[in-house]
N, C-alpha and C positions, 0 to 999 in steps of 0.2 A: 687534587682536583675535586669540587665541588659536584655535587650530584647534578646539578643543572647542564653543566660543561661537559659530564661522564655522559649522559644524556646527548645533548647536541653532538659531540664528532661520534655517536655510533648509530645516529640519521645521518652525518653525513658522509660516514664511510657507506654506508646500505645507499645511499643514493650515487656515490663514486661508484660503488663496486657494480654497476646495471650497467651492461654493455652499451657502447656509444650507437648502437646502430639496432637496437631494442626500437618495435615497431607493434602500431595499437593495430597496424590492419592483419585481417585476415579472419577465420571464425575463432569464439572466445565461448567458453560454456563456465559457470561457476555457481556459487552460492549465495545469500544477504541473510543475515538478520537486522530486526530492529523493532523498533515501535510504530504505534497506529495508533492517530485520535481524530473524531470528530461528532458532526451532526445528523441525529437523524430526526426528520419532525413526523409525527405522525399525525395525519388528520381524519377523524372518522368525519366518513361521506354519507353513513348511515349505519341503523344500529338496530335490529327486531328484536333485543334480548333484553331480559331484567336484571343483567348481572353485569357487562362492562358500562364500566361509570363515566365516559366520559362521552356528553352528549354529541348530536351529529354539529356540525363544523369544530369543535374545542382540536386544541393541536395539543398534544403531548412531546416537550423538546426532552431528547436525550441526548448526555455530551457520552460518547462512545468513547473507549480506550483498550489497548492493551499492544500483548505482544506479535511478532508475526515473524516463516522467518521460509524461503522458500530456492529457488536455482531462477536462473536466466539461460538465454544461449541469444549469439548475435554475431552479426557478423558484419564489418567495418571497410571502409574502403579512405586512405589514409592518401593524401598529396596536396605536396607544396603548404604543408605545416597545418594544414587543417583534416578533418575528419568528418565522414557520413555514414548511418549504417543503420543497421535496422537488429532490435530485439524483441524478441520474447519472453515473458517474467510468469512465474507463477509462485505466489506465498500459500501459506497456511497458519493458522493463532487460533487466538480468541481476541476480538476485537466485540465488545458488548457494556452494555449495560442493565442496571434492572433499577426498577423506579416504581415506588411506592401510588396509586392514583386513588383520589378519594381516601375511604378507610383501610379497602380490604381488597384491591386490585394489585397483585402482583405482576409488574410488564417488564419484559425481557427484548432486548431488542439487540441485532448483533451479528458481524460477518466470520465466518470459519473460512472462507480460502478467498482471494485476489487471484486478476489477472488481466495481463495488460500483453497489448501489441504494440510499440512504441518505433519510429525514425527519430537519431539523433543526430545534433550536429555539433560538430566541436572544434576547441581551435588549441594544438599542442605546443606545447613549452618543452624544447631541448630535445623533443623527439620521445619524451620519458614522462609529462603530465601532461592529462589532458583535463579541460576545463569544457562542459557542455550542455547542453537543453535538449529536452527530448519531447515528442508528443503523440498522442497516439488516444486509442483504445482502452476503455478498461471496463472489467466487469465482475461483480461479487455476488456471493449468496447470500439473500440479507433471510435474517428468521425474525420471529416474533414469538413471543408468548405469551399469554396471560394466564393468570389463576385468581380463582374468587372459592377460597373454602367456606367463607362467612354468611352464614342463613339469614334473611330467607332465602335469597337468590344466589345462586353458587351458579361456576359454569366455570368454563375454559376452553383455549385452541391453542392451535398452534399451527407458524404458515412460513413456509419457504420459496419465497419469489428472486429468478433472477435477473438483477439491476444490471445496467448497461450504460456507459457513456462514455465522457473525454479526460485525458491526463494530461498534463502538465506538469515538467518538472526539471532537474538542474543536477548537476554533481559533479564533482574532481575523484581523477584517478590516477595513479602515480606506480609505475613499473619497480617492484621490488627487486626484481631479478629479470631472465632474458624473457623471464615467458610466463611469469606471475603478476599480477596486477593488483592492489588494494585500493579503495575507493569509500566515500561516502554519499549518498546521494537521497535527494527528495523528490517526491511527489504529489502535486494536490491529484485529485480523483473527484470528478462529479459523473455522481452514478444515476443522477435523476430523479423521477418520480415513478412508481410503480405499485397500482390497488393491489393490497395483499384481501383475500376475500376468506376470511373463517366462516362458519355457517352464521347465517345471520347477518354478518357484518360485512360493511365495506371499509378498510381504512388504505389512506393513500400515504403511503411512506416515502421519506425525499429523503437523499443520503449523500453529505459532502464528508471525505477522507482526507487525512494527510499521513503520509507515511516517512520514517528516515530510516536508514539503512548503512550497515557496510556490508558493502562486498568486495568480496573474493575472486579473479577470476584467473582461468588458463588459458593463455593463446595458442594455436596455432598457426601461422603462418603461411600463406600460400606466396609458392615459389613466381 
């Protein structure tokens, strides 16, 4: 038997062996990892200092990436082959960037934790995968930094504003066992516009995310 075939019948014994009557409702708590990339644009609104280089309206884009990896909990209301329910998600990473401005401006830009309040809705295959969209709430810590060692003008800050908006998003989840669940799932995040103010300066930070993820989860079932 070729690795392909050894492969295939031991998904589909793990997918025989999940009881006929395996069910997504009820509460579920678990785990995700995964990645995070996107945009953040910065635009200074005004600037009193002789050290950041980038005049008042210029936008500074940065493409943001990395890793994140956080739990959920939710809880599902399942009938007549469809599914509704409501989660709570919270990650943690590094999701940032740092970008060279002018000669001697070092800028940092970048979120350390997510968080989202999400309704989904979904529609199951066999009682054991579910296919769904979800929408809701989300909200990050976005930071900033800069540094200028280079004379004559030198200077620096740093600022932590928290961003708020809406999510968007989609994922398949497929019952392992009576009460295990694996899954992958996306979401976009527009987190808005929000003035981060260092001394001196105003800059207005815009931030669109996307994130992918597996997760992990454990049902419980209510009788």
């Amino acid at each position: 038997m070729n690795k392909q075939a050894l492969f295939a019948s031991v998904f589909a014994l793990g997918v025989l062996a999940v009881p006929a009557n395996a069910d997504f409702g009820g509460l579920y708590i678990g785990g995700h990892a995964g990645g995070a990339w996107g945009d953040v644009d910065t635009t200074t609104v005004s600037d009193g200092t002789a050290y950041w280089d980038p005049a008042p309206g210029g936008t500074t884009a940065s493409e943001v990436d990395g890793v994140l990896g956080g739990a959920q909990i939710g809880y599902d209301f399942s009938f007549s082959g469809w599914l509704v329910g409501v989660e709570l998600a919270g990650s943690f990473g590094e999701i940032d960037q740092t970008t060279l401005l002018g000669t001697d401006d070092v800028y940092t830009v970048g979120a350390n934790w997510l968080a989202n309040a999400s309704a989904r809705l979904g529609w199951l295959w066999n009682g054991r995968t579910l296919f769904y969209a979800k929408g809701g709430y989300a909200v990050a810590e976005i930071e900033t930094t800069a540094l200028d060692t280079v004379g004559p003008n030198t200077g620096a800050f740093a600022t932590s504003e928290r961003h708020s908006g809406w999510l968007a998003g989609a994922g398949i989840e497929h019952m392992i066992s009576n009460d295990v669940s694996f899954g992958i799932e996306y979401n976009y995040m527009d987190l808005g516009e929000q003035d981060h103010r260092p001394p001196l300066i105003v800059n207005d930070v815009e931030v669109t995310l996307h994130t992918v993820t597996a997760r992990l989860n454990w049902h419980f079932w209510t009788p």
